[in-house]
N, C-alpha and C positions, 0 to 999 in steps of 0.2 A: 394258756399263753406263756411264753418265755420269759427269762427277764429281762431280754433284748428289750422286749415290745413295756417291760413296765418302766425301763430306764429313757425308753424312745419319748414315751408322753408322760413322765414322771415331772408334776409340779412342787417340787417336796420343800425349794427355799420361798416359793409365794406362797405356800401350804402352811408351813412354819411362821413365816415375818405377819400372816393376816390372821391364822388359826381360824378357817374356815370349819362350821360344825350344822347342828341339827337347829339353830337358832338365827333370827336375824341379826349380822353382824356385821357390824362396818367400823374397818379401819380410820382411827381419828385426823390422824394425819391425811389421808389419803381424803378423806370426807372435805376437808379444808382446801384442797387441792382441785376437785374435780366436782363437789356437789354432791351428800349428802344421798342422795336419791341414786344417782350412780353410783355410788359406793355400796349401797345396799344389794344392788342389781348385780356389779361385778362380783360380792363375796358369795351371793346365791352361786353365780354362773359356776365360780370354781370348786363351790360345796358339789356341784352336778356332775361336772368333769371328774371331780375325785371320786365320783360314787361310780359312776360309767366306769373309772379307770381300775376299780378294784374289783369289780367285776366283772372286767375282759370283754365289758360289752361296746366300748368306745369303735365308731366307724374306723375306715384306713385314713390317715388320715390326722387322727385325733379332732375329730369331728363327735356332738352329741347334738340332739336335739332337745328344747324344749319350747310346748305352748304357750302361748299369752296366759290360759287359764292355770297353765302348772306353775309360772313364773310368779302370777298374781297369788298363787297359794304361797308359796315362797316367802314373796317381800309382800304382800298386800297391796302391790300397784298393779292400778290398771291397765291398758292397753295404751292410752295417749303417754301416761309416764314412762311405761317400757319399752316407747318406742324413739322418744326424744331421750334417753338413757342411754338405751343402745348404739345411737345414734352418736351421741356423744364419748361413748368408752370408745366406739372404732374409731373415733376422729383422733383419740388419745394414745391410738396405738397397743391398746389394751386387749382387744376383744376382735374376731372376725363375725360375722356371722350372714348368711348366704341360706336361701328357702332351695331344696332340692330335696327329691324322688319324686314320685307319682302315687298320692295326691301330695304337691308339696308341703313341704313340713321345714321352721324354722330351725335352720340348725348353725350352732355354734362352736369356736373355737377359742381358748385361751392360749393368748400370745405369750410366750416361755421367753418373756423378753425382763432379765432383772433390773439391765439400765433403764428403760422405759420406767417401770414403777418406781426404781429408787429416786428417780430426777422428780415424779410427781411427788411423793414423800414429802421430799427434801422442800418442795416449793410450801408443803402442805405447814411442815414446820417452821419456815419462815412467815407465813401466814398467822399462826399460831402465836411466834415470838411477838407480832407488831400487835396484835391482841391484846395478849400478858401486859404487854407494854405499856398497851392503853389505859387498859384496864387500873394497874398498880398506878398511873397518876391521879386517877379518881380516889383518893384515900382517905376521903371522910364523908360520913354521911351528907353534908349541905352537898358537896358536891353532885353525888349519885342522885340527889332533889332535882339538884340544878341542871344536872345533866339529862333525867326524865320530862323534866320541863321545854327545855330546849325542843326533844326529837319533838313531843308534843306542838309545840308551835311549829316547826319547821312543816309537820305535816300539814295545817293550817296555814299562813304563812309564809310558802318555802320560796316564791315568787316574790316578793316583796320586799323591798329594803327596810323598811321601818312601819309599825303602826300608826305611827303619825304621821310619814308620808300618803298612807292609803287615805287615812282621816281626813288629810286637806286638799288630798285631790278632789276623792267625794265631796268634799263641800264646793269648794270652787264648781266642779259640775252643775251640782243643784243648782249654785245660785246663779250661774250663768243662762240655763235654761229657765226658770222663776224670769229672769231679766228681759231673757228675748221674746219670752208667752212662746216658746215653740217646742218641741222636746228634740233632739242631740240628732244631728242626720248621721245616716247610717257612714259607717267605716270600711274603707278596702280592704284585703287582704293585705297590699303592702303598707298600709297603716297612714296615709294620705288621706283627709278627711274631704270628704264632695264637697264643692263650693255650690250644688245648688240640688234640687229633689230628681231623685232620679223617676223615671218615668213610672207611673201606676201608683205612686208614694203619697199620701196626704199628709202635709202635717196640721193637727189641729191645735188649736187656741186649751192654754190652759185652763179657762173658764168652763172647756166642754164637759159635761159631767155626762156623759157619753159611758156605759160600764162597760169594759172588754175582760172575756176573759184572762186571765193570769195565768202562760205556761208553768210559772212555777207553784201551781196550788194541783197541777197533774202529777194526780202518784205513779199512772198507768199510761201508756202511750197508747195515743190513740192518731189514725189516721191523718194526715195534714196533707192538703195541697198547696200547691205554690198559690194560688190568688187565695189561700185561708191563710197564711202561713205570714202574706205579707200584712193581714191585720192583726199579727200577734207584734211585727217587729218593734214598731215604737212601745208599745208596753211595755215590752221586755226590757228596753233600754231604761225607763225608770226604775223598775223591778229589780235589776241588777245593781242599780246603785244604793240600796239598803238591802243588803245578801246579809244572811246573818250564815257564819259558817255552823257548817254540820258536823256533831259528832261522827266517829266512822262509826256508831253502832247505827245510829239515824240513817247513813246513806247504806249500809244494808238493808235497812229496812227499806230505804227507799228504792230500792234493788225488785224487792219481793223477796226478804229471808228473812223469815223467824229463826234469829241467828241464836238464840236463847235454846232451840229444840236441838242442836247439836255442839253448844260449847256452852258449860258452866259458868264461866267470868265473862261480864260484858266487855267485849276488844275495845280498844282505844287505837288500833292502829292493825293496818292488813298484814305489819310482822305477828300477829297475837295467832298467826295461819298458817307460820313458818313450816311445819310439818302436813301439811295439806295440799291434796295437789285437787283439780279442780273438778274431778269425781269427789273428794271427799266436800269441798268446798260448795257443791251443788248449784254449780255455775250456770247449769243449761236448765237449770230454772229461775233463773235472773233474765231480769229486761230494764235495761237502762231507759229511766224516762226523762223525760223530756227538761225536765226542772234543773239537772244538774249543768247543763249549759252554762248556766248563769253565775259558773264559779267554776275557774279551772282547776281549783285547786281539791274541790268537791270530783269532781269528775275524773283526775288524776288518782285521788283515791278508790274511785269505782271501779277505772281500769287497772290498778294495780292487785285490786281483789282478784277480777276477773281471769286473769292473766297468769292468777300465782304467781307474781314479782318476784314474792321475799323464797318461795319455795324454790325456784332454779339459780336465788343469786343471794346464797348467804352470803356475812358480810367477809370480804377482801376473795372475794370467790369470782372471777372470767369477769374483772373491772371493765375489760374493754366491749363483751357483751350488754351486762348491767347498763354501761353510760348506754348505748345504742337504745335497750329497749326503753330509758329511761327519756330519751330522746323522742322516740315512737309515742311512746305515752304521751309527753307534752304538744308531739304536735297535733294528733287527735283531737287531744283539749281544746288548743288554741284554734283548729276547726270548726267544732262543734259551738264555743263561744263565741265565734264570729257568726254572724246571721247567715251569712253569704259568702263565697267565697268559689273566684272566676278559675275552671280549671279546662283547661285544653276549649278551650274558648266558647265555657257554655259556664251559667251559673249553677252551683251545687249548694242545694239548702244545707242550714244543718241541721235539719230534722232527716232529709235524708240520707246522711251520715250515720248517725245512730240509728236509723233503721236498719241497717248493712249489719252494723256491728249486731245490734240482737240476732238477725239470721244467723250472721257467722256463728254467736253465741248461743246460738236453740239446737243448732242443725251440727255442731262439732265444738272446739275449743278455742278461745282466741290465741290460747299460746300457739297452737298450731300454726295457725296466722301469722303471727308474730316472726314464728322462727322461718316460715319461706319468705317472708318479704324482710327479713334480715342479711338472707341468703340471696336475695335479688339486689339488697339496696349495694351487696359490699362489690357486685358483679359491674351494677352500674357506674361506681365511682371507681373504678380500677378503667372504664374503659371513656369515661368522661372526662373533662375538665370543668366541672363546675361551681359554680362563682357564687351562688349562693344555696348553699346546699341543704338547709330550712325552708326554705319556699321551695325550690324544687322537689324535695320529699314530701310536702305536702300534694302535690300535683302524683307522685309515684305510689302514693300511701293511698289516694280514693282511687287510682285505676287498679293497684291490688287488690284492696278490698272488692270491688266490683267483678275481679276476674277468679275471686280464689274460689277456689270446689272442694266440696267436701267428702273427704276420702272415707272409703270402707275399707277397715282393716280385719274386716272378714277373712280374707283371704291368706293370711296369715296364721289363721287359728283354723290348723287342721288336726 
């Protein structure tokens, strides 16, 4: 080849500014800026393009290919991560990439675009700076105590204005129901309490020593119908009012992970996974049961495992993603702890709710989930005027879960 053709797709100042080699490596700044996971994926991409280009074997073009399984040799990520990675470098102006010939084959391009990367940099080390920042006001050990403590309650907590607000609500509850001999009628969605029993509903006398199951003494889910479902309700409502919160290592377990068989230190928290994505996290062997309803704050931490939260959104990293999924998450929660909840004018249990998400969860990944009904939710509010935009996404969030499919990216890895 000529040196036309090596100056034509010559990367030599992104080559230089990242020092792409025979190792995984990712730019810190740029890692700050875009995610961590993406950074690892773009510095492979341009380690491949350099190797193509010094061997004259780059298509017309500056075009190369690579597999799912070559890419996964590369950085170690699997096919759901290389593919919301990729996904996200082209949205950043970084990276092309387009399946062509016969049998089709992924093939890629690096964008020879130095403003594009210097702008991400630049943001990566402003990112960086407010860190530092932070960081250096913490300057004494009580602090770094104090501030361990903190994240700990908040993940417990994060809902709640005070522990002694929660304390005297719960008591006021108990003792109003003690008072009436009746146990608490069920709650709407929009958080209006019935003035009277809705139909098929019994309420019984406290004196009943009648024994009902406990949904929260199920480790494992098991089948529910709607007329089994409505003699769990009133139980649960007392049940709920003596929760005792769960360590995150507990609601792992309460998952189905022997989380002990692949990480050394017991987690305290779903950041302790930050480097995991939900191949390594062994997600599609988890099943959300039934018990965690009865605390949103438990169940919030289950979907944030699930989902690899902390693994797409380190901290000061796409804030306006992060609020959204964190958003998605709470409303879930706030589903699944309501018993009931009226959608396109039919009732939807919440044990049917979590049964959706297991599927979604056996049969693909939730982040997958996540990211097209992100991509729906930002479609619908661009072309809506809506008024209360929490209850409506809860109405948007059971018809997506209900309609998502689950893709083969088979077809990819040729």
């Amino acid at each position: 080849m000529s040196n036309n053709y090596e100056n034509k797709y010559s990367l030599s100042a992104i080559i230089q500014l990242l020092n792409p080699d025979n190792t995984i490596s990712a730019h810190r700044m740029l890692a700050h800026a875009i995610g961590m996971t993406e950074t690892i994926i773009y510095s492979a991409l341009i380690s491949k393009q350099t190797y193509y280009l010094n061997n004259n074997v780059l298509r017309e073009g500056g075009w190369f290919f690579s597999t799912i399984a070559d890419l996964q040799e590369s950085t170690t990520f699997g096919a759901k991560a290389q593919k919301t990675a990729i996904t996200r470098l082209a949205e950043h102006g970084l990276i092309e990439c387009e399946c062509k010939g016969m049998p089709a084959k992924r093939y890629f391009r690096i964008t020879n675009d130095m403003e594009i990367l210097m702008k991400l940099i630049d943001k990566g080390t402003e990112i960086c700076k407010k860190i530092s920042a932070k960081a250096n006001r913490n300057s004494c050990e009580n602090d770094e105590i104090s501030n361990k403590n903190s994240y700990e309650k908040s993940e417990i907590l994060e809902d709640v204005e005070s522990v002694e607000s929660v304390e005297n609500s719960l008591e006021k509850t108990v003792q109003t129901a003690k008072k009436l001999q009746y146990l608490p009628k069920a709650v709407t969605d929009e958080g209006a309490q019935s003035s009277c029993p809705s139909a098929g509903t019994s309420y019984r006398p406290a004196d009943n020593h009648t024994i009902k199951p406990k949904i929260n003494n199920l480790k494992l889910n098991q089948s529910i119908n709607p007329s089994e479902a409505a003699e769990f309700q009133n139980v649960e409502k007392i049940d709920r009012l003596n929760f005792a919160p769960l360590k995150f290592s507990e609601i792992l377990e309460s998952l189905g992970l022997d989380w002990y068989t692949f990480t050394a230190n017991e987690p305290t928290s779903e950041k302790h996974f930050l480097y995991h994505d939900e191949t390594d996290r062994k997600t599609q062997k988890c099943k959300i049961p039934y018990s965690l309803k009865n605390d949103k704050r438990n169940m919030k931490a289950a979907l944030r495992y699930l989902c690899a939260y902390s693994h797409y959104f380190g901290e000061g990293n796409d804030e306006e993603r992060r609020s959204l999924w964190e958003t998605i998450i709470t409303v879930l929660a706030e589903m699944v702890e309501t018993d009931s909840i009226r959608i396109g004018g039919r009732t939807v249990m919440y044990h049917e709710i979590i049964d959706r998400l297991n599927e979604i969860i056996e049969n693909s990944y939730l982040s997958e989930c996540f990211i097209g009904f992100e991509e729906h939710w930002q479609t619908l509010i661009t072309e809506k005027n809506i008024t209360y935009p929490k209850a409506y996404m809860k109405s948007c969030l059971w018809n997506w879960l209900c309609d998502f499919e689950f893709e083969d990216f088979n077809d990819l890895q040729k």
